[in-house]
N, C-alpha and C positions, 0 to 999 in steps of 0.2 A: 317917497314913492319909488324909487332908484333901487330900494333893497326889493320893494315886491316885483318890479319889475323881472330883476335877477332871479327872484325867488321864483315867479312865473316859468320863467325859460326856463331853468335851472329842472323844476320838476316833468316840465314838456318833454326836453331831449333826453332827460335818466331814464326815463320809460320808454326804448328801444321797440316792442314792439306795437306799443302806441305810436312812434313815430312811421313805423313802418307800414301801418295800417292806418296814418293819413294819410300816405301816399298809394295805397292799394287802388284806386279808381283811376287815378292817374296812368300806375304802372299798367291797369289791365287795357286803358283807352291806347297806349304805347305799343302793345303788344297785339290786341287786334288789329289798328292800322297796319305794322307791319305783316300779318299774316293773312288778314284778309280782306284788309278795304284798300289797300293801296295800287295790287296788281288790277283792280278794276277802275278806279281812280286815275291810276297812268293810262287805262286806253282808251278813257275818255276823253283826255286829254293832249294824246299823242302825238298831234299835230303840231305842237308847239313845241318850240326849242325848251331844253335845260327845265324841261317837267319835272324829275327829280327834287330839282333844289327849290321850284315853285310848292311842291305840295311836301316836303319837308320842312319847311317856312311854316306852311300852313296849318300842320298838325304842333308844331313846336308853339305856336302861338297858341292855342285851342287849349294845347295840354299844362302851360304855363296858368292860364285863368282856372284851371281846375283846380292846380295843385294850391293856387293860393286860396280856392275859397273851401277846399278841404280842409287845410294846413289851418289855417288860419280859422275855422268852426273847432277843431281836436282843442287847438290853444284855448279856445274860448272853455273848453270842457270843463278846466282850470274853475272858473267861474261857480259853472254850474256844481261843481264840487264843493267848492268851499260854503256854496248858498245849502245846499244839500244838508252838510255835516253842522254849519251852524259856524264856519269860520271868521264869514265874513262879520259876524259878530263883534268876535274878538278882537278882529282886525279893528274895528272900528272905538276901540278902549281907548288904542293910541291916537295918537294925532294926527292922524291921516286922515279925516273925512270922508261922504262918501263917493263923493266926486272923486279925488284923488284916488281912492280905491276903486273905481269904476277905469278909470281912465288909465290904471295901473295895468286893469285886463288886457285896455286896449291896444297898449303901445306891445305890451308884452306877445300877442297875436299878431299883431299885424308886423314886426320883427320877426317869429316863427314864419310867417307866409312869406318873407321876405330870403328868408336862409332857406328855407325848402324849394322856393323858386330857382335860387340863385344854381342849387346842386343839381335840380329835374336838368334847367338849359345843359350844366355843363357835361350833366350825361346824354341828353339827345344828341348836343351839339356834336361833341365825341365822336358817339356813333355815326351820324350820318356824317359827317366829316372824313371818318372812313371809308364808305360806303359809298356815299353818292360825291364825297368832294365837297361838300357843304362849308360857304366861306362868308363871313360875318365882317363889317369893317368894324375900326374902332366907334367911329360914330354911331354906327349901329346897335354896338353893343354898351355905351356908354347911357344908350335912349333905352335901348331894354333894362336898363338897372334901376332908371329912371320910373320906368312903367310900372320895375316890380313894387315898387314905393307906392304907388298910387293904387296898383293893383288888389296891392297885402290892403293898405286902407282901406278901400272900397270895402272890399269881401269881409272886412272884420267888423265894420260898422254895420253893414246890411246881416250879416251872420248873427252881431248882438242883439240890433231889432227884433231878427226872431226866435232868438233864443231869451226873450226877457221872460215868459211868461216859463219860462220850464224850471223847475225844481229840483229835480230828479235826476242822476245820471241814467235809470232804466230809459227814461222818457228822450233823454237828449241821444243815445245812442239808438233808437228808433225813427228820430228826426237825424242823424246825420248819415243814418243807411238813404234815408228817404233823399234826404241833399245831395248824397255821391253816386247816386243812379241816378237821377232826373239831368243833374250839372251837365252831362256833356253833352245831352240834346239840346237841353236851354240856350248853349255857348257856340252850338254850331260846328263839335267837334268828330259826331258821328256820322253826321248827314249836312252836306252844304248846305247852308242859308237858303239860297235858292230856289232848292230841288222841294222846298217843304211846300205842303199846302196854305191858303192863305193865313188859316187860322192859326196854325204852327208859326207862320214868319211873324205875326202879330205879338205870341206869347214870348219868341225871340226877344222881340225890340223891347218887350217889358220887364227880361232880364236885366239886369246891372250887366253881370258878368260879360255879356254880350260886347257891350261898349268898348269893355277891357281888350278881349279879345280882338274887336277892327284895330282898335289903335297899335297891338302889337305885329297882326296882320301888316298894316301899311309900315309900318317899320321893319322889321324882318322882311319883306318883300319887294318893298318898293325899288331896289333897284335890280330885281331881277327882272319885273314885273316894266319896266322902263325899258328893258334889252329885249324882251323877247316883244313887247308889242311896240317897241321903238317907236310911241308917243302917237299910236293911231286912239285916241281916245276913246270912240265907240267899241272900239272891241274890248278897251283894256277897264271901260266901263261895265260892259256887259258881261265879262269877267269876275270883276268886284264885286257887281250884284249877287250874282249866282257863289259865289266861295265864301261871302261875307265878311269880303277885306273891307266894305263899308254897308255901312247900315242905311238901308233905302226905306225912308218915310216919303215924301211925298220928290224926293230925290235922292240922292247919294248924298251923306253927310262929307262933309270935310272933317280932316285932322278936328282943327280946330274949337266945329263945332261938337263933336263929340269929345272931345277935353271938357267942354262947356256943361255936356248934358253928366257926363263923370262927376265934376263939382259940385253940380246941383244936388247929386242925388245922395256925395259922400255927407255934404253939410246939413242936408235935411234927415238923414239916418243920424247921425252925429250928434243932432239935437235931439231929436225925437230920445235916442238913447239916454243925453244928460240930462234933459230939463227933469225928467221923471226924478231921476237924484239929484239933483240939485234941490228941486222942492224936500226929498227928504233930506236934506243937511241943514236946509231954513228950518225942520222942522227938531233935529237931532240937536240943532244950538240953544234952543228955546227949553 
């Protein structure tokens, strides 16, 4: 499973601007915010100290859940390829199973969304580190490397789910135009949580990606987010709400519990994904 693995990567990143062009929704969401949602975004905001490094936080978070569930659908592409041409056929001569070649895709994608995470941070971080002075601690950034582990997961199990029924690369690059427009409203990176209407914040909470995104929110933010509202909680509640550093169902989630609704959702994509091959490997042995 170790060579397909390699063999997966291996074909992701030779293809330059395939790589480039999983990152394109990303880089355009990066490039709008600075040019035209940010000067409005600051004077919304402007009352509040050290706004810069608050909605720099905020867009770095947003834009990290995109690129993995971009990154990590491209990887998947892999997949749809080899079902395409008839590989996974021959894949399946040798001894590998179809689980273990299932699961091949998996790790193989969610690794991709993990290395293209890792490069988006270290060029925002860059940048606005320049710019606004933007300053990360190690713990900080030890939990973002953390998240991108979870994140890359997430997005590649929810990505395989729907991408089981497709075939085609025509079909899958149709569905992954459809994925990298929709994504940064879904994820609350174009328009704050907040500011949506009710039925918008609803389709929000029924994103995956969503979850991803508060929990890097409260990480990346929390301690700026602790200085500028020095622990008056109603404000820094009412804050959270409206930017979507926490996801409000019938309250404000904690850390915690969105860790919680994260796992539920990676392990039942996960199955949902295997059990299908699994049955066919009961059926391949026979």
């Amino acid at each position: 499973m170790l060579a397909l693995i390699k063999r997966n990567c291996r074909l992701y990143f030779r293809n330059h601007s395939g790589v480039l062009l999983s990152l394109l929704s990303a880089g355009i969401a990066f490039v709008l915010y600075l040019v035209f949602l940010k000067a409005g975004m600051h004077r919304e905001w402007s009352q509040l100290p050290q706004t810069d490094q608050l909605l720099d936080s905020w867009l770095i978070a947003g834009i990290l859940v995109l690129t993995g569930i971009s990154t990590t659908l491209a990887g998947l592409g892999q997949l749809v390829s080899d079902r395409e041409r008839q590989v996974d056929r021959d894949l399946l001569l040798t001894d590998v199973g179809p689980v273990r070649l299932e699961l091949s895709y998996l790790v193989s994608a969610t690794i991709v969304g993990i290395v293209m995470q890792l490069a988006m941070f270290a060029g925002m971080w860059g940048y606005f580190s320049f710019t606004d002075g933007l300053r990360f601690s190690g713990a900080q950034l030890l939990d973002v490397v953390g998240l991108m582990m979870i994140s890359a997961g997430l997005a590649t199990v929810v990505n395989a789910l729907i991408i089981a029924r497709i075939h085609t690369i025509d079909n899958f690059g149709k569905l992954a135009t459809i994925i990298g427009t929709t994504t940064g409203f879904l994820v609350g990176l174009y328009l704050p949580v907040g500011s949506l209407p009710t039925a918008a914040q609803t389709l929000v909470k029924l994103t995956p990606g969503s979850y991803a995104a508060s929990l890097y929110r409260q990480v990346l933010m929390n301690d700026t987010l602790n200085t500028v509202f020095a622990h008056i909680s109603i404000a820094q509640n009412d804050f959270e709400r409206l930017m979507g550093v926490r996801i409000n169902w019938s309250g404000l989630l904690t850390a915690s519990q969105t860790y919680q609704i994260i796992c539920y959702i990676l392990v039942s994509c996960l199955l949902l994904v295997l059990i299908p091959v699994w049955r066919q490997q009961l059926q391949w042995r026979r």
